[in-house]
VOPAGU-2260 file (C-alpha; in pm, 1 decimal, decimal comma):
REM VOPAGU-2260
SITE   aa  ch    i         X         Y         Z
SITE  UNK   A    0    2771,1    -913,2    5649,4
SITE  UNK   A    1    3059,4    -706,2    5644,3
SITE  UNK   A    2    3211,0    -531,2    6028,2
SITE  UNK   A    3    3477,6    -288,1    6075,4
SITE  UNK   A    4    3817,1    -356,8    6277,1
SITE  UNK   A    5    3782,5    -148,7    6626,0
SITE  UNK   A    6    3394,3    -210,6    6671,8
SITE  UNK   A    7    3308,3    -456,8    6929,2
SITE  UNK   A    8    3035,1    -671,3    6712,5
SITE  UNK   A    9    3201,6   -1015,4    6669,0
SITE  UNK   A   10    3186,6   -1089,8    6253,7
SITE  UNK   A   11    2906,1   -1379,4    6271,3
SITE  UNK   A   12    2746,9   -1504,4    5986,9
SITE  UNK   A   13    2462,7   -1360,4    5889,6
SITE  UNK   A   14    2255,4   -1707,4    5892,3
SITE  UNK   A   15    2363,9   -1703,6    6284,1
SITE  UNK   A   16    2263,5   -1328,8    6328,7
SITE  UNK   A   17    1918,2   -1411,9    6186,4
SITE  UNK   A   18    1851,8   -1692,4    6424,3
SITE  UNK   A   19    1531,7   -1573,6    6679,7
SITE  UNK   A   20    1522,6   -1709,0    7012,3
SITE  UNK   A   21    1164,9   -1867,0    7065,1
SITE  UNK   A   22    1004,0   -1885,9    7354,5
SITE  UNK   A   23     652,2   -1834,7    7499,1
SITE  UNK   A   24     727,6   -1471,7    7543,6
SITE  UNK   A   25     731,2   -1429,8    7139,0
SITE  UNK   A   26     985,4   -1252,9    6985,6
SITE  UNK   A   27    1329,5   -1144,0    7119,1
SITE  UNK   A   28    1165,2    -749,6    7035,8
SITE  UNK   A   29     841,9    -796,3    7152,2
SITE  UNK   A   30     969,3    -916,8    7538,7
SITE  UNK   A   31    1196,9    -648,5    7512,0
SITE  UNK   A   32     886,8    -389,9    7392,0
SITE  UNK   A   33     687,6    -539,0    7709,4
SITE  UNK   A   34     976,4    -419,5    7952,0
SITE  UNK   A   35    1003,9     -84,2    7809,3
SITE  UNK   A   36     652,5     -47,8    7815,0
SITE  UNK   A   37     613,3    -177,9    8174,0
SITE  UNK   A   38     901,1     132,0    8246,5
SITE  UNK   A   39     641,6     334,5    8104,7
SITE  UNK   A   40     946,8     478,4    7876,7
SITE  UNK   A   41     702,1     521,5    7560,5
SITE  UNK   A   42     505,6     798,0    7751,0
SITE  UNK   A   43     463,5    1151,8    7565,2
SITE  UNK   A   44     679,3    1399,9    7738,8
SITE  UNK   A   45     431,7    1754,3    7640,5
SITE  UNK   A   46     611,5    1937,8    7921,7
SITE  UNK   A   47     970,2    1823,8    7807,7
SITE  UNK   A   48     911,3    1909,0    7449,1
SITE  UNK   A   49     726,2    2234,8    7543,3
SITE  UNK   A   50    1034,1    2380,4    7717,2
SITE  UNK   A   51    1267,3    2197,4    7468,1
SITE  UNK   A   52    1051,6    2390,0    7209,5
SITE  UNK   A   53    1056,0    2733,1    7365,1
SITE  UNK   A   54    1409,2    2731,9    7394,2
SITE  UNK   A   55    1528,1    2680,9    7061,6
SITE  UNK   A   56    1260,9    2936,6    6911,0
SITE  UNK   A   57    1397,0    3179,7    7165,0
SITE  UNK   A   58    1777,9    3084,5    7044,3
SITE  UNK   A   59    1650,5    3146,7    6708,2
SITE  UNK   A   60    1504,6    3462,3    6788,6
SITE  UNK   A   61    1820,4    3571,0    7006,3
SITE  UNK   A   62    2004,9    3533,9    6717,3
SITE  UNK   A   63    1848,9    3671,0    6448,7
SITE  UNK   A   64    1771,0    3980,9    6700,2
SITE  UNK   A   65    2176,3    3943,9    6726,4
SITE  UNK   A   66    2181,1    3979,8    6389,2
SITE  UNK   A   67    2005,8    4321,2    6329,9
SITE  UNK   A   68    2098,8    4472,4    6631,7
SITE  UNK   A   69    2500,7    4444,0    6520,1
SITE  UNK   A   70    2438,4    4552,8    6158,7
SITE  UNK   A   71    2705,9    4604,2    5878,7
SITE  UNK   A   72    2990,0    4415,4    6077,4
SITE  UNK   A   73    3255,8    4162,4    6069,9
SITE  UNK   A   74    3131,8    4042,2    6451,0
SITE  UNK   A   75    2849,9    3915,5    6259,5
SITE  UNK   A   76    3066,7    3584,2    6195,6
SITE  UNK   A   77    3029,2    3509,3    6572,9
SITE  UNK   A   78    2639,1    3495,2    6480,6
SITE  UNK   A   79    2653,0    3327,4    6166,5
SITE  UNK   A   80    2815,1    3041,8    6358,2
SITE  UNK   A   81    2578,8    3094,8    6687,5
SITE  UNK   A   82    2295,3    3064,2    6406,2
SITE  UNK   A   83    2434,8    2750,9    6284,7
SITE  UNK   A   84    2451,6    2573,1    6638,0
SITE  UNK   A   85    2056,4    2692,2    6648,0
SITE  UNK   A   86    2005,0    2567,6    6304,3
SITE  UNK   A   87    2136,1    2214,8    6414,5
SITE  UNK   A   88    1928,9    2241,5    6697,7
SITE  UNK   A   89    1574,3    2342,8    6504,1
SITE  UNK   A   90    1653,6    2025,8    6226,1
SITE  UNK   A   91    1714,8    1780,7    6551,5
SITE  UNK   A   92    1385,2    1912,5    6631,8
SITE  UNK   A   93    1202,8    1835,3    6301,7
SITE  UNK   A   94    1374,7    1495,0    6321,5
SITE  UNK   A   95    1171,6    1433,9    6656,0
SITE  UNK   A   96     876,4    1576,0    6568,9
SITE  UNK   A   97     879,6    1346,8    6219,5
SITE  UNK   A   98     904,7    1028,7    6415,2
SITE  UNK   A   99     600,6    1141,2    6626,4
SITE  UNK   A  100     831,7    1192,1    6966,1
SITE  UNK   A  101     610,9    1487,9    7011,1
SITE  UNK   A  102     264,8    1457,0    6895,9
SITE  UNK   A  103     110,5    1104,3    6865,1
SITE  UNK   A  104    -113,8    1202,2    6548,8
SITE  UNK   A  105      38,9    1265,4    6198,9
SITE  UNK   A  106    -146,4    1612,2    6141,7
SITE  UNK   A  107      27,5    1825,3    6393,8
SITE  UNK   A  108     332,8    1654,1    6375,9
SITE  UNK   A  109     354,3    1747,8    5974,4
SITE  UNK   A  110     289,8    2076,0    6036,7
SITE  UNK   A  111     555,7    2171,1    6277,1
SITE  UNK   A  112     779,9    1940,2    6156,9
SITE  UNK   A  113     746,2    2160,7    5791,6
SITE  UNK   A  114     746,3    2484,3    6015,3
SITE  UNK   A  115    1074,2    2350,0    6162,7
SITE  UNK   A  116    1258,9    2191,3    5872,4
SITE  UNK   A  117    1098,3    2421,0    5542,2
SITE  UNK   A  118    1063,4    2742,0    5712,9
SITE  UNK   A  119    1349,0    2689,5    5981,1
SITE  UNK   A  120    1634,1    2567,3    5796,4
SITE  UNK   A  121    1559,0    2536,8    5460,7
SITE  UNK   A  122    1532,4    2120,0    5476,1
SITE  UNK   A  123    1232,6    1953,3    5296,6
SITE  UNK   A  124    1011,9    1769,3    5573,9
SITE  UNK   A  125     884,0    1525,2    5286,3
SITE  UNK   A  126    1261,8    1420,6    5135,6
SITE  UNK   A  127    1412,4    1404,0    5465,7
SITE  UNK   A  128    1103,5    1156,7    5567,5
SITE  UNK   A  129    1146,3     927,6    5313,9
SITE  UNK   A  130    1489,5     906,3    5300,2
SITE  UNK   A  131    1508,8     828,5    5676,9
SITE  UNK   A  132    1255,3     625,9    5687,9
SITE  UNK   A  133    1384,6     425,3    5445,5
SITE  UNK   A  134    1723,0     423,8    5635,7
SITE  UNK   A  135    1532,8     330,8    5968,6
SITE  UNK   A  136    1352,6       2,4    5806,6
SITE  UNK   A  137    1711,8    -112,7    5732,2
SITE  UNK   A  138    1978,2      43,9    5870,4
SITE  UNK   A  139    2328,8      23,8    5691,3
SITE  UNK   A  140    2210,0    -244,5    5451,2
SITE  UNK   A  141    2374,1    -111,3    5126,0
SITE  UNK   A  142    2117,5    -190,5    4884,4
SITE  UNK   A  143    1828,7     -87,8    5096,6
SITE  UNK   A  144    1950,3     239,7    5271,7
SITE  UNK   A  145    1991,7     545,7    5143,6
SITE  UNK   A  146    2210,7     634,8    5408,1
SITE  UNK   A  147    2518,6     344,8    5236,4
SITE  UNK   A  148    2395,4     398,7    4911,7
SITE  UNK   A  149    2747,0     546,9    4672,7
SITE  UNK   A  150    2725,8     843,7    4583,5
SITE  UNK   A  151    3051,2    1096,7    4709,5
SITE  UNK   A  152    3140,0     868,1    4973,2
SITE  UNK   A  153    3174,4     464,7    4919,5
SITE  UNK   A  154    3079,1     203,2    5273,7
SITE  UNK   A  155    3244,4    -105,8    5145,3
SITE  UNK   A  156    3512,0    -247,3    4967,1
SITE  UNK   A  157    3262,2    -390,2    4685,4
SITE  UNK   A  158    3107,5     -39,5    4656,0
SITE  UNK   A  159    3467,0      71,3    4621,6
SITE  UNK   A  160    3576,5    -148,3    4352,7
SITE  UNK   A  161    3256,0      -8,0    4167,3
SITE  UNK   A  162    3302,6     305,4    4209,7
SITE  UNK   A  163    3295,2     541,8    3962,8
SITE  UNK   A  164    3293,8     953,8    3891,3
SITE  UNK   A  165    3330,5    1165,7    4214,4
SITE  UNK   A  166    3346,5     862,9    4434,9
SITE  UNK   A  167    3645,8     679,2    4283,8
SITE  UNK   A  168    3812,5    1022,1    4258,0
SITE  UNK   A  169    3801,4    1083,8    4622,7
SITE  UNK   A  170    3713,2     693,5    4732,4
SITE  UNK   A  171    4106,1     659,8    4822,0
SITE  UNK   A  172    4174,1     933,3    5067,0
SITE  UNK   A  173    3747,3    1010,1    5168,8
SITE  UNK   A  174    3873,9     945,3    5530,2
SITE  UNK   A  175    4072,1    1252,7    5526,0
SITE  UNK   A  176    3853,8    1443,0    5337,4
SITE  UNK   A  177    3540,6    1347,0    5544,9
SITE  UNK   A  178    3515,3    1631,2    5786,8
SITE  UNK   A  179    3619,3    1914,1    5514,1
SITE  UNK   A  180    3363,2    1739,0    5257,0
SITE  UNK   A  181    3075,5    1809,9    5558,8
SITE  UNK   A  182    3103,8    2187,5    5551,5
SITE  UNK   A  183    2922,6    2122,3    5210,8
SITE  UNK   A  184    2620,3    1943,0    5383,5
SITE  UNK   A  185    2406,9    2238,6    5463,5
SITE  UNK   A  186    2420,0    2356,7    5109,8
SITE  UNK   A  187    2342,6    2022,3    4999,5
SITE  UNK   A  188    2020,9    1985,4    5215,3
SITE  UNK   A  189    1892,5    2255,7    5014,1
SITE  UNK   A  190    1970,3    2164,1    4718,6
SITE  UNK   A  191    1832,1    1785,1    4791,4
SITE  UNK   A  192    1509,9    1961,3    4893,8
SITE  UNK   A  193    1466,0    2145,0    4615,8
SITE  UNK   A  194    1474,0    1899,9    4366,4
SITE  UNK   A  195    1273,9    1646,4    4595,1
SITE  UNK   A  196     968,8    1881,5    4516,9
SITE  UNK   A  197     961,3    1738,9    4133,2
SITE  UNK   A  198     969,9    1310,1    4310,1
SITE  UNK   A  199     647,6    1179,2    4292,5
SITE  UNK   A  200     640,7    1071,2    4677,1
SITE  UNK   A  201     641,3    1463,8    4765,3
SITE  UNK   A  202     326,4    1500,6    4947,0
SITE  UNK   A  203     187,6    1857,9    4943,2
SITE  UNK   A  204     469,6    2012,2    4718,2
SITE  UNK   A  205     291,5    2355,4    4674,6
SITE  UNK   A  206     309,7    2399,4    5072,4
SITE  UNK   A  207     707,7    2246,4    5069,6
SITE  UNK   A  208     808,4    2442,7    4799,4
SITE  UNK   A  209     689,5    2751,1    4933,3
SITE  UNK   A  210     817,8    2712,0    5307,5
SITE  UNK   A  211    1138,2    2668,4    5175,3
SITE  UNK   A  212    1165,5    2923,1    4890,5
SITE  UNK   A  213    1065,5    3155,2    5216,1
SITE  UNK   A  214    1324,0    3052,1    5424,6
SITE  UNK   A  215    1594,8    3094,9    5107,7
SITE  UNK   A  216    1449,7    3432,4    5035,4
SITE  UNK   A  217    1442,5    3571,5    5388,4
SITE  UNK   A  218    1778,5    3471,5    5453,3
SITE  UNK   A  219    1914,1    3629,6    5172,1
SITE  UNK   A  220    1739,4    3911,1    5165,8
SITE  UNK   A  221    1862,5    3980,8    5535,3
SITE  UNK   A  222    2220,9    3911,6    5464,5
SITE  UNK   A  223    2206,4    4163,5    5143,8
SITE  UNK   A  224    2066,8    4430,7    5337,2
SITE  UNK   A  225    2201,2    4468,3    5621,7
SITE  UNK   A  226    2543,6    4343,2    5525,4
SITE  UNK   A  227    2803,6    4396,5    5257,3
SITE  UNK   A  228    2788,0    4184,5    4979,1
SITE  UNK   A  229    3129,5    4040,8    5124,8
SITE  UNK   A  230    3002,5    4025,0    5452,4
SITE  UNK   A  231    2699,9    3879,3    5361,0
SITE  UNK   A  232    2866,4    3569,4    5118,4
SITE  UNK   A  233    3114,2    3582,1    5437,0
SITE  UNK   A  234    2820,0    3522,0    5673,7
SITE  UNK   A  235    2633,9    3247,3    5442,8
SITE  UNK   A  236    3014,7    3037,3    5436,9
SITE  UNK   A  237    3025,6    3042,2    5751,8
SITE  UNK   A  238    2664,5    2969,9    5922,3
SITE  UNK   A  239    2651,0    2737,0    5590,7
SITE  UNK   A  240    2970,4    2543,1    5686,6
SITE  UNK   A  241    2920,8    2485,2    6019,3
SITE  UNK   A  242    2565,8    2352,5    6020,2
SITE  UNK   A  243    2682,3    2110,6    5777,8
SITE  UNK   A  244    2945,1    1990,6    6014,2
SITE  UNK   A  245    2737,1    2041,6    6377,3
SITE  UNK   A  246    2480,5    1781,3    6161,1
SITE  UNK   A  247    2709,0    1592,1    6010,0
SITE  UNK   A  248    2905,4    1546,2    6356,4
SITE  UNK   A  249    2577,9    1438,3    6493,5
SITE  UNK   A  250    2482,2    1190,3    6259,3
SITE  UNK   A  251    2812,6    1028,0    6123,4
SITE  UNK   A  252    2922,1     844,3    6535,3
SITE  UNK   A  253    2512,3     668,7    6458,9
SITE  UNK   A  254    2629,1     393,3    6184,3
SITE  UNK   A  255    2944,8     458,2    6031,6
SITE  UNK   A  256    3170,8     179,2    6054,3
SITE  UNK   A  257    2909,5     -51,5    6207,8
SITE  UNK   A  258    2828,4    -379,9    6008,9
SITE  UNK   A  259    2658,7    -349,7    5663,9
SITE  UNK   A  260    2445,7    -615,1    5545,6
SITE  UNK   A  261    2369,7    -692,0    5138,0
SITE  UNK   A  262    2118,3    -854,9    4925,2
SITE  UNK   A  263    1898,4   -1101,0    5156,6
SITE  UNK   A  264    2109,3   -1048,7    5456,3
SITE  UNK   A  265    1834,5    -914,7    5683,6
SITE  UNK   A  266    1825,4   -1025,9    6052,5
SITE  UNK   A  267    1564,8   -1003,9    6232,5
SITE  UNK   A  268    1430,5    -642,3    6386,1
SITE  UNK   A  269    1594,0    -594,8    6684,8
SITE  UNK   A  270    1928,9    -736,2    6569,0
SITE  UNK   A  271    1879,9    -518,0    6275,3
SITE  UNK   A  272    1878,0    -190,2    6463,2
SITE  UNK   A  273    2108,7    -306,5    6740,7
SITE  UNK   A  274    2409,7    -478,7    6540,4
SITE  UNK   A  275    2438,6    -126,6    6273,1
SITE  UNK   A  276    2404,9     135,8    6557,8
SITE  UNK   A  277    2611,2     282,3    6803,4
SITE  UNK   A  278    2583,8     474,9    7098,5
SITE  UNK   A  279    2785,6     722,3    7242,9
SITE  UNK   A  280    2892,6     754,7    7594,8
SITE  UNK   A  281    2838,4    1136,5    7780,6
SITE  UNK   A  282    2654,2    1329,1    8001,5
SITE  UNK   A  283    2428,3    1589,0    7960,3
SITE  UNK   A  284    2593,7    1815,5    7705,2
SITE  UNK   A  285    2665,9    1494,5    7515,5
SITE  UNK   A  286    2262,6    1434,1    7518,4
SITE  UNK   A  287    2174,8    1807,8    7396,3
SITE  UNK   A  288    2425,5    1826,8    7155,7
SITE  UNK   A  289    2371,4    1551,1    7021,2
SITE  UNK   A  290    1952,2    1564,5    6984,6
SITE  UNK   A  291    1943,8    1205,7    7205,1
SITE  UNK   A  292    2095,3    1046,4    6899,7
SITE  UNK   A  293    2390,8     931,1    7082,4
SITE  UNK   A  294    2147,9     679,0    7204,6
SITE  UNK   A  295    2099,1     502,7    6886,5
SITE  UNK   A  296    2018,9     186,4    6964,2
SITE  UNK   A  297    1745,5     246,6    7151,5
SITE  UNK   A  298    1640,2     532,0    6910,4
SITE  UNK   A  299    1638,5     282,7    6610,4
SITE  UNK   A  300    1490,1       7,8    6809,7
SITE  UNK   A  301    1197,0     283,2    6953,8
SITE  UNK   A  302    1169,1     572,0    6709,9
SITE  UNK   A  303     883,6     762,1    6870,7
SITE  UNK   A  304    1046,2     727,4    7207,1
SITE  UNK   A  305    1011,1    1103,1    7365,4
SITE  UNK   A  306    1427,1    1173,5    7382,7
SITE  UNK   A  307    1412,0    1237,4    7767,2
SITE  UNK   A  308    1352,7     861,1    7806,3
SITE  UNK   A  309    1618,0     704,7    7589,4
SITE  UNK   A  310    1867,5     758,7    7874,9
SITE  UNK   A  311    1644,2     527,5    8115,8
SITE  UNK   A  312    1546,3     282,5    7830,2
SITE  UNK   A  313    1946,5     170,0    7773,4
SITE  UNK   A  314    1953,7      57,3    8107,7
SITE  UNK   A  315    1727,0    -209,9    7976,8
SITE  UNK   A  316    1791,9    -252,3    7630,2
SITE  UNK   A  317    2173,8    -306,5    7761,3
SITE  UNK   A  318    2079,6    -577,9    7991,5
SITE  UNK   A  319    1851,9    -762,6    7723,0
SITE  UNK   A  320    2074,8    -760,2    7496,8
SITE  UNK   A  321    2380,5    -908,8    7732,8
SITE  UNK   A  322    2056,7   -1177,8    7816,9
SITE  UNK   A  323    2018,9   -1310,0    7443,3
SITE  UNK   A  324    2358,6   -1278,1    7340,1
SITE  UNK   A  325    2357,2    -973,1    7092,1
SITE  UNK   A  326    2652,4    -729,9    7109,5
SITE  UNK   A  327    2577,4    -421,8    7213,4
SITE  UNK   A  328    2816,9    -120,2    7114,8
SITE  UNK   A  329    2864,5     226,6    7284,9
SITE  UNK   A  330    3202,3     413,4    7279,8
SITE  UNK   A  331    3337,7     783,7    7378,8
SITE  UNK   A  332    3239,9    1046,1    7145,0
SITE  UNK   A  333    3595,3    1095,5    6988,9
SITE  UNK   A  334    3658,8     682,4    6955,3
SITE  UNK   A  335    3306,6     658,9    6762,4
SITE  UNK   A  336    3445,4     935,8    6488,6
SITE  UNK   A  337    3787,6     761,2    6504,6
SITE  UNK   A  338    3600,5     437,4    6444,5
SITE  UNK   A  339    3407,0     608,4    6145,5
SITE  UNK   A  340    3692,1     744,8    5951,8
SITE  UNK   A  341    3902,4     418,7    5996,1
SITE  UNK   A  342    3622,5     229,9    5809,3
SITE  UNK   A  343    3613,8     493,0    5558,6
SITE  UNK   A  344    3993,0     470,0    5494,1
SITE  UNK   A  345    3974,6      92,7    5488,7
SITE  UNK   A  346    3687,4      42,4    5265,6
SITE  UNK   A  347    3831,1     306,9    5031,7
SITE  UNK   A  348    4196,9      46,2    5019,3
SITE  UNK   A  349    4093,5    -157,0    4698,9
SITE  UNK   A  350    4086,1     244,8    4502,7
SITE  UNK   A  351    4413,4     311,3    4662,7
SITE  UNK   A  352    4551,8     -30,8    4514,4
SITE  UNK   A  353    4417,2      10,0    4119,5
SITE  UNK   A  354    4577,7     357,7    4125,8
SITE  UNK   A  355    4902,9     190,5    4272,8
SITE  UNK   A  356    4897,5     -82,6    4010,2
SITE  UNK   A  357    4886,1     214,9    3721,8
């Protein structure tokens, strides 16, 4: 197991981290799934997510009525950017309604989850599934997680020193070039979802494809006629750039520069999710910016958790966790990014040193 200097999670071995506590109660999870239970924290929240629901369609609305209303002008930057905060807000949406937050039964959670993600933003409800829950069976372990897997960016010195192509190009300095390299996310959410319809595991790939070549064509076809063609590209930058940054910002405090595990390192479940996650201190704006994600512990450890609860479920995941000895890690908002990127800069060290030895 590999940690990161700054992050409270004390390097063990992983032999130690794998050890379960036994006990009549069963596991160290299952005790801890009777207490959250007994809170009556896994309860469906239908009015919560009803209002939740309502308010984002209405931002949507708002802001594409924004959008007509103003015609051919350069104020339309101020919506492309409004649109992008609502575009963040509609994919933390799918994300809850894919883990079954919402709706207990897979049928209508599929269905708004692809009227959310294909039709809403132009993100693939079947790629983004399997990719997360691939991530969420074994967070930050770098052969099993899709989430640490190389590709631009690298999560560990070995990945580093086997880096090739883009990522040993930028592997070095990817700590500075972090933040500039999300304003390229949105456009890469399409482009991932586009060429997930032709993977085998793409359930439905008629209806995906479809939703999503809607979305594309609606949005362009608004832009070109009501803007400028230099408005318009002007427009797509910007609402483009900045949802790939509101997600990425929303995301990147979860794992980044939390332990990583490789090849049979693989703790048990709840010291699985709770060692590689990290939650984020803040108050309410903190919570609807950030989806409920900055809870991420008790996210990974209770996916279809309704979001209102996650607040009152740390209380007790905390205080299990301080009973059996597991670390538990929350910081400030800014310190979990400044966390991140120091990991990334480290990691990206043994790059730095072959190009110093040329």
């Amino acid at each position: 197991m590999t940690t990161s200097p700054g992050v409270s999670v004390t390097p063990q071995s992983a032999a130690a981290l794998a050890e379960r506590p036994r006990g009549d109660g069963g596991s160290d999870f299952a005790r801890l799934s009777r207490r959250i239970a007994e809170a009556g924290l896994l309860r469906r929240r239908p009015g919560y997510y009803a209002t939740r629901i309502g308010l984002v369609v209405a931002l949507y609305a708002a802001g594409w009525g924004a959008f007509f209303a103003l015609g051919d002008s350069w104020g339309q930057l101020a919506v492309a950017a409004f649109l992008a905060f609502v575009f963040g807000q509609v994919a933390l949406l799918a994300h809850d309604l894919a883990h079954r937050q919402v709706f207990r039964r897979r049928g209508p959670s599929e269905i708004m989850g692809r009227l959310f993600g294909n039709l809403g933003v132009g993100m693939s409800y079947g790629w983004w599934m399997h990719k997360h829950t691939r991530h969420h069976a074994n967070p930050n372990h770098e052969d099993l997680d899709p989430d640490v897997a190389p590709d631009i960016l690298v999560w560990s010195t070995d990945q580093a020193r086997a880096s090739r192509g883009v990522a040993r190009l930028i592997g070095g300095h990817q700590a500075l070039l972090f933040f500039p390299l999300l304003t390229l996310e949105g456009f890469n959410l399409h482009v991932s979802s586009l060429r997930a319809l032709r993977s085998p595991y793409m359930k439905k790939r008629a209806l995906e494809g479809t939703l999503l070549l809607l979305h594309i064509a609606g949005l362009l076809s608004a832009l070109f006629l009501v803007l400028s063609p230099g408005r318009a590209l002007a427009f797509l930058a910007v609402n483009q750039c900045l949802f790939g940054v509101y997600l990425g910002c929303t995301f990147a405090p979860n794992h980044k520069g939390m332990p990583t595990f490789t090849g049979d390192e693989r703790p048990d479940f709840l010291r699985r999710q709770v060692l590689t996650s990290r939650n984020v201190r803040g108050g309410l704006l903190t919570d609807v910016m950030l989806g409920g994600l900055n809870y991420q512990i008790e996210h990974h450890l209770f996916p279809s958790m309704p979001t209102p609860h996650l607040r009152r479920a740390q209380v007790v995941v905390r205080q299990y966790c301080a009973e059996i000895g597991v670390p538990y890690h929350e910081t400030g908002l800014l310190r979990s990014y400044r966390e991140a990127l120091t990991h990334l800069h480290r990691v990206g060290e043994p790059i730095r040193r072959q190009r110093g030895a040329r």
